[in-house]
ROVODO-464253 format. One line per field, with one value per residue (C-alpha): residue in three letters; residue number from 1; x, y, z. Coordinates in pm, whole numbers, plus 32768, in hexadecimal, padded with zeros to 4 digits. Example, Ala and Ser with C-alpha at 12.3 -4.5 7.8 and 13.67 -1.06 7.14 Angstrom:
residu <- (ALA,SER) $
num <- (1,2) $
x <- (84CE,8557) $
y <- (7E3E,7F96) $
z <- (830C,82CA) $
//
This chain:
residu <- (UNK,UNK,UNK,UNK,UNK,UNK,UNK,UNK,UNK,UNK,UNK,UNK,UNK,UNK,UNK,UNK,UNK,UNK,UNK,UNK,UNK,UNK,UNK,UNK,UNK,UNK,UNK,UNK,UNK,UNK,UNK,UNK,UNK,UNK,UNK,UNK,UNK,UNK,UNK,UNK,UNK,UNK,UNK,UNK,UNK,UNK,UNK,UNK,UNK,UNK,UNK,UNK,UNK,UNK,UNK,UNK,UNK,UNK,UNK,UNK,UNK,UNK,UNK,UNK,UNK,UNK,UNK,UNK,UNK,UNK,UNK,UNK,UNK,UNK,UNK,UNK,UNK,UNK,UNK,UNK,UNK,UNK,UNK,UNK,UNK,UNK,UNK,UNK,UNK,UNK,UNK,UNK,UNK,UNK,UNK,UNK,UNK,UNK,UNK,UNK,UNK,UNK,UNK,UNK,UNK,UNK,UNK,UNK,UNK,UNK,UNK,UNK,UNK,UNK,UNK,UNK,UNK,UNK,UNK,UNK,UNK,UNK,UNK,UNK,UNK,UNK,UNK,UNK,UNK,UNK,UNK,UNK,UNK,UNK,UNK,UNK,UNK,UNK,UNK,UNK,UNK,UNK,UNK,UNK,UNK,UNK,UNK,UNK,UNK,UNK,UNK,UNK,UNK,UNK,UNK,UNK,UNK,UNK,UNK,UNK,UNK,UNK,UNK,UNK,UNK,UNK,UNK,UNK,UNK,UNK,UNK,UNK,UNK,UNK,UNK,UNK,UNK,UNK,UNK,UNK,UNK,UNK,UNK,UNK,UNK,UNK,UNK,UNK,UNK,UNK,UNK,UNK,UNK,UNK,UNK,UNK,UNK,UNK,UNK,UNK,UNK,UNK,UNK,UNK,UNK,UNK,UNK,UNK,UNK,UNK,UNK,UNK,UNK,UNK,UNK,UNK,UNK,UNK,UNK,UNK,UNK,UNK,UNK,UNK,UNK,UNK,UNK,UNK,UNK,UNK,UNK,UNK,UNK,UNK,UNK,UNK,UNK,UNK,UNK,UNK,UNK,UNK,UNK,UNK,UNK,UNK,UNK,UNK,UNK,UNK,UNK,UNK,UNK,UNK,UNK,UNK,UNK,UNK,UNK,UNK,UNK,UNK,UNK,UNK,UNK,UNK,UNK,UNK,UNK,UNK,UNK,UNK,UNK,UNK,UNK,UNK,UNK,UNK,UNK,UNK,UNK,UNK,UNK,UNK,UNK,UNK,UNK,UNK,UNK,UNK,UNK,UNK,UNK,UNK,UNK,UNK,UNK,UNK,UNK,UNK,UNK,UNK,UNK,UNK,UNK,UNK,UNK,UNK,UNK,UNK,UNK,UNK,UNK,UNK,UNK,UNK,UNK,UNK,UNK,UNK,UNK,UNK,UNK,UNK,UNK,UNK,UNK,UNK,UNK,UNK,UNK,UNK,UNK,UNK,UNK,UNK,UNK) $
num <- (1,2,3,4,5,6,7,8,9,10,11,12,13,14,15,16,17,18,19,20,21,22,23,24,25,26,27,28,29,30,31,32,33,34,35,36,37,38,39,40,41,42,43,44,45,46,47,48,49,50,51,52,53,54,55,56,57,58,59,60,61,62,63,64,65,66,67,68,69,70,71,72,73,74,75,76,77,78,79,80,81,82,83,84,85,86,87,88,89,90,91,92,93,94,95,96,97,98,99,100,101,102,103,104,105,106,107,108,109,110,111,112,113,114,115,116,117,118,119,120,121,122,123,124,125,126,127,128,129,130,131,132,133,134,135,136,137,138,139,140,141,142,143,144,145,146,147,148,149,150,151,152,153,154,155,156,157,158,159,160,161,162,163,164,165,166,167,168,169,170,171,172,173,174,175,176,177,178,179,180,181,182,183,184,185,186,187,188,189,190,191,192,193,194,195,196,197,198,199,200,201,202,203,204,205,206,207,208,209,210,211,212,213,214,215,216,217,218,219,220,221,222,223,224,225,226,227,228,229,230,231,232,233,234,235,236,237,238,239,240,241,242,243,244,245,246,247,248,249,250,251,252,253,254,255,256,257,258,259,260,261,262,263,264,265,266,267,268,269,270,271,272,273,274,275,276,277,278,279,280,281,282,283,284,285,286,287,288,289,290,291,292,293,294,295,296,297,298,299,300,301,302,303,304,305,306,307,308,309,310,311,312,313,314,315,316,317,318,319,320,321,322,323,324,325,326,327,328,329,330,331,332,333,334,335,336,337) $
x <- (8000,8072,8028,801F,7F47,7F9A,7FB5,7EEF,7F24,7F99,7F75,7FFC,801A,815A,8261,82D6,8284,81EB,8071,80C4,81FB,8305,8374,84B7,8546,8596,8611,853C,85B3,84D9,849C,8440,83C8,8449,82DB,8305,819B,80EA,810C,7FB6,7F31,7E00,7CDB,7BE6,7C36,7BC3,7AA8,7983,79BC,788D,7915,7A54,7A0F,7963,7A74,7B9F,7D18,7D2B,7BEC,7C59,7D9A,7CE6,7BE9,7CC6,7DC5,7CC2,7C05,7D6E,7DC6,7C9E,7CDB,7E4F,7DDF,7CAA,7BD8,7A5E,79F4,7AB0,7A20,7A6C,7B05,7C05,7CD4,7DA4,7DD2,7E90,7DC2,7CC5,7C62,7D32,7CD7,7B51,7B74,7C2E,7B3D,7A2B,7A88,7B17,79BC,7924,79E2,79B1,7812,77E8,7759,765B,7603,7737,7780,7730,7840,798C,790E,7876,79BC,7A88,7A0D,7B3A,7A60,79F8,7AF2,7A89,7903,796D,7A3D,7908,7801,78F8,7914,77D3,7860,7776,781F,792E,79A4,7A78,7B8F,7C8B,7D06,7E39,7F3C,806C,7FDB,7EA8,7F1B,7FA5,7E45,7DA5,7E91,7E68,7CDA,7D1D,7DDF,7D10,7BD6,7C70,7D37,7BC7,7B07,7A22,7ABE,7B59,7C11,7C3C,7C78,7D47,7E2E,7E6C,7E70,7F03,7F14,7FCF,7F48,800B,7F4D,7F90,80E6,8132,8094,8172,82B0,8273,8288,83E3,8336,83CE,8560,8574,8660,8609,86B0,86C1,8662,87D8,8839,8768,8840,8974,88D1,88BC,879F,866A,851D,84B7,8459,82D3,81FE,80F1,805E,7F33,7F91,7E7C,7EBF,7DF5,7E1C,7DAD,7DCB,7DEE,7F7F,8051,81A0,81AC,8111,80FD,81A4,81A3,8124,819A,8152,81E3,8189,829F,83BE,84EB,8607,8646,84FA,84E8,8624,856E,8457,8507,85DA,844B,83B9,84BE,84EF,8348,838A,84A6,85C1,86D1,8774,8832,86FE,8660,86D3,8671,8637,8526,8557,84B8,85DD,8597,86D7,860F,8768,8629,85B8,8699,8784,866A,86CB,8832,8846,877A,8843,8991,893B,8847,88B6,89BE,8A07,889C,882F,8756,8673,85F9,84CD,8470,856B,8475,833B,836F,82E2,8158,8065,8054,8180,81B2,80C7,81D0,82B0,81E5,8191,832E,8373,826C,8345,8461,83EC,836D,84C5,8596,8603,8586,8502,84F8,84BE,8498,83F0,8442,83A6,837D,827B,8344,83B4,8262,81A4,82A7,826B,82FA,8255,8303,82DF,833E,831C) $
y <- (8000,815A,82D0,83C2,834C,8481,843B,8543,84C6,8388,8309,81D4,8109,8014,7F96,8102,827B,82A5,82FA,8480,8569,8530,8405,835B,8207,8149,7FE6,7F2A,7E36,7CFE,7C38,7AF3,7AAE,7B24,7C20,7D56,7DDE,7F1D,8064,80C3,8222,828A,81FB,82CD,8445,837B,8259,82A8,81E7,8126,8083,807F,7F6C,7E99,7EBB,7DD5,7E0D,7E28,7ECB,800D,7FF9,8010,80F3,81EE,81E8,820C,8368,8415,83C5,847C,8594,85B3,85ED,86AE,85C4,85A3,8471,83B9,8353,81ED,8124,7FE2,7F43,7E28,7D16,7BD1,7B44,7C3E,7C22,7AEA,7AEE,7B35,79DB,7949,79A3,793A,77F7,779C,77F6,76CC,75F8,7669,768D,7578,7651,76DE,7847,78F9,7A4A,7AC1,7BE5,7B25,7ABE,7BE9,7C8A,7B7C,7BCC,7C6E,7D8E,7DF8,7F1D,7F6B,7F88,805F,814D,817C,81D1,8273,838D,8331,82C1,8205,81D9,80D0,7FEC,7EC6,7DEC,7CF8,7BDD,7B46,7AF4,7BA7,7C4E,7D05,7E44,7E64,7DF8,7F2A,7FD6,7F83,7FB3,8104,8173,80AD,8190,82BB,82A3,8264,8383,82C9,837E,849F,8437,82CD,827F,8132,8086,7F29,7E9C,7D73,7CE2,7BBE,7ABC,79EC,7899,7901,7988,7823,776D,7853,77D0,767E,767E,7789,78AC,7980,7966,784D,78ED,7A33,7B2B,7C89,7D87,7E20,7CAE,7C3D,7C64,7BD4,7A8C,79E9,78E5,789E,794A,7AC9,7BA5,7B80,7CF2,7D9A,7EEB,7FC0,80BF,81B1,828D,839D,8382,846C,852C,8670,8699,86A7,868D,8513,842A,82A4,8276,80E3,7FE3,7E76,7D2C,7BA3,7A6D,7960,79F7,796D,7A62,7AB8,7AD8,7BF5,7C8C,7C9F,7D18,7E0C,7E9D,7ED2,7F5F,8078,80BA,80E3,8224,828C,8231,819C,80E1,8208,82D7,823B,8337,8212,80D1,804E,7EBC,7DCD,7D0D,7C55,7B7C,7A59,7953,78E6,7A0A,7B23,7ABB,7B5A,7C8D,7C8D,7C19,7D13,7E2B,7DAE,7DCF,7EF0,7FC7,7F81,8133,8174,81AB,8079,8066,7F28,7F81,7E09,7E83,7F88,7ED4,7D5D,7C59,7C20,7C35,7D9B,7E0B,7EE5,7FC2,8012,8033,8136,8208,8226,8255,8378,83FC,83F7,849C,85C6,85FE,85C0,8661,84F8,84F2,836A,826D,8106,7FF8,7E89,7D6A,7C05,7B42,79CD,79D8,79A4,7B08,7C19,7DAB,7ED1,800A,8162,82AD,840F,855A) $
z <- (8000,7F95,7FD3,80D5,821A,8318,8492,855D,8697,8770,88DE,896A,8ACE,8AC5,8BA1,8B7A,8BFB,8AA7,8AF0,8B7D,8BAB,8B04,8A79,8AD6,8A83,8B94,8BCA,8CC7,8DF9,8DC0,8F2B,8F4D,8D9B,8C59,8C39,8C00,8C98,8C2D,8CFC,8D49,8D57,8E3E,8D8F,8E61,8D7A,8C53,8CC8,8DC1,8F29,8EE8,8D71,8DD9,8ED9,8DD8,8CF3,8CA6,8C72,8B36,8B07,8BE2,8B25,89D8,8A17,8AE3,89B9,88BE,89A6,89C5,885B,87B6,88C0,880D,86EC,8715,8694,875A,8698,858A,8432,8483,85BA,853D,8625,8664,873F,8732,8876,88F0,8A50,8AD6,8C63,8BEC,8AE9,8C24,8D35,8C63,8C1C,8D63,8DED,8CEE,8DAD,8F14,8EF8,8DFB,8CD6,8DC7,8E63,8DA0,8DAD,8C4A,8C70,8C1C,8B0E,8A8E,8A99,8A2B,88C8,8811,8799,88EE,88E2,87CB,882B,896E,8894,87A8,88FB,8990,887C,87DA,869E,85A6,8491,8406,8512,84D0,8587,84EA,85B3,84DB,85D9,8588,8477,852B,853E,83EB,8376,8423,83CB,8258,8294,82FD,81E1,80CC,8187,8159,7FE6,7FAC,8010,80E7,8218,82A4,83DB,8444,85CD,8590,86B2,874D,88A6,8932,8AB0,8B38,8C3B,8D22,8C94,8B07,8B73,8BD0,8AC5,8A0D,8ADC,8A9E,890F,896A,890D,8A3D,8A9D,8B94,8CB9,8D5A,8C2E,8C4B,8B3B,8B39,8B25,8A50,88FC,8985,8A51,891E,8971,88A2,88FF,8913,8A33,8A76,8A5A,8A52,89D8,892C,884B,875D,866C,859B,8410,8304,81D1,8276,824B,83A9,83F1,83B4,82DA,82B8,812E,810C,8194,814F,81CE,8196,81F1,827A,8177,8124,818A,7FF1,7FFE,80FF,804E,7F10,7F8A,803F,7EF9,7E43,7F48,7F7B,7E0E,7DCB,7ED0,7DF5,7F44,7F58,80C2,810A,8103,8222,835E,845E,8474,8581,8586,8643,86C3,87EA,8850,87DC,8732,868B,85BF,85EA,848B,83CA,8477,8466,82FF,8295,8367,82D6,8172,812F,8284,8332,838A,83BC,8560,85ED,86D8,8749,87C8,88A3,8994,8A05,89C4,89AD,889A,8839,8767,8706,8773,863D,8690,87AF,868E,85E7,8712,876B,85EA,861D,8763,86B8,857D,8649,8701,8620,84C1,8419,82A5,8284,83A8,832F,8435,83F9,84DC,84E4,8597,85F3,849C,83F3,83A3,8345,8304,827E,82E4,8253,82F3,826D,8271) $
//
């Protein structure tokens, strides 16, 4: 996908300071599991006391992010509200289910699973600003994101609307955080994120995160140019596709001013990354943003909001993003000015 999608505004909560002041990378000190957790904000300026109780994890998360997104970018209510999610509400599923078991499929609590749905962020984004128009959320594993993402921009380079409100959310659960350890998803010993590039074991960092963002015609200071997506390449093929989809925006490697990967310190995946660093940039600044944030689903919507940061700081007319999902669904996503 090609053109020029402009960010109005973002909001995210993550492992880091990044939902208000000013935004500093910092590397966290992990205690007793290899998680790194969100840093929650106060939900109360943003939910009412009596729908906050109600309300799950991930579901303040997404909501919250959503409200102090579209206050950003001075936006009361979007044109249409995509998101992504590579689990939805995991302790909702969880509590649900485990509640089959413990009443024997009788008297349940129809809540859980109300808001287990994956579009139930979604739905309380749309009362909460009173938004009845397009509405849609894409559940492709590592590819979720991108797929609102790519919504969002097909919406707009079609005229059918004027501002999107598109974002992702993502929360981790200690029961699907150990599934997850059992097939080595997660680094077995207690790793560090300053460590984690130079412990040289198999398995990534474990994360969470909910990141929105604002996109429209109306030109701002940056713009989403390219979006490209690949299913379980070969390395040439990730080179190649690489090489085309720098040359359809006219660039070349040593046009890109950073480069946002999503190493992880996973021996597993991480050649993609340094294969591709070694031949097409091996001058050009990285920033491996699962340091900050750790691995899942929609991490790259983390990826987008720092590119963002970054963008607005600094004197930056290219920022490419390139991630990897456990070596299956693979993106590009270009940024300029």
């Amino acid at each position: 996908m090609k053109g020029r999608f402009y960010i109005q505004g973002t909001a995210a909560i993550s492992p880091q300071e990044s939902f208000s002041g000013e935004f500093t990378p910092q590397l966290l000190t992990l205690a007793d599991k290899n998680l790194l957790r969100v840093k929650e904000p106060d939900y109360r300026a943003f939910i009412a006391p009596n729908s906050l109780r109600r309300m799950s994890r991930v579901l303040k998360m997404g909501l919250t992010t959503a409200i102090r997104c579209l206050q950003n970018s001075g936006v009361a209510v979007p044109d249409a509200i995509i998101t992504g999610t590579g689990k939805g509400s995991l302790h909702d599923t969880e509590r649900f289910l485990h509640d089959i078991r413990r009443y024997s499929e009788t008297a349940l609590n129809p809540t859980p699973f109300i808001q287990s749905t994956y579009n139930s962020v979604n739905g309380l984004v749309a009362l909460q600003v009173q938004c009845t128009e397009y509405n849609n959320t894409f559940v492709h594993r590592g590819f979720s994101f991108e797929h609102a993402l790519l919504d969002a921009m097909m919406l707009l380079s079609e005229g059918r609307a004027g501002n999107v409100l598109a974002g992702a959310f993502d929360e981790m659960s200690d029961e699907y955080f150990y599934i997850r350890s059992r097939i080595g998803s997660w680094k077995e010993q207690l790793t560090q994120p300053e460590e984690m590039f130079t412990a040289g074991t198999p398995g990534a960092l474990s994360g969470e995160g909910s990141a929105f963002f604002v996109l429209s015609s109306t030109p701002s200071d940056v713009h989403i140019a390219g979006l490209k997506m690949l299913y379980k390449p070969s390395q040439e093929r990730v080179h190649e596709t690489l090489e085309a989809f720098l040359r359809q925006h006219g660039l070349q490697p040593s046009d890109i001013g950073l480069l946002i990967s999503g190493r992880s310190g996973d021996t597993n995946f991480d050649h993609y990354y340094h294969a591709l660093t070694a031949q097409y940039f091996p001058q050009t600044p990285e920033v491996p943003f699962k340091q900050l944030c750790g691995e899942y689903d929609t991490a790259a919507s983390f990826a987008l909001w720092l590119a963002v940061e970054r963008m607005r700081k600094e004197e930056l007319r290219h920022v490419l993003i390139y991630n990897q999902f456990f070596g299956e669904q693979h993106t590009f996503i270009l940024l300029g000015r």
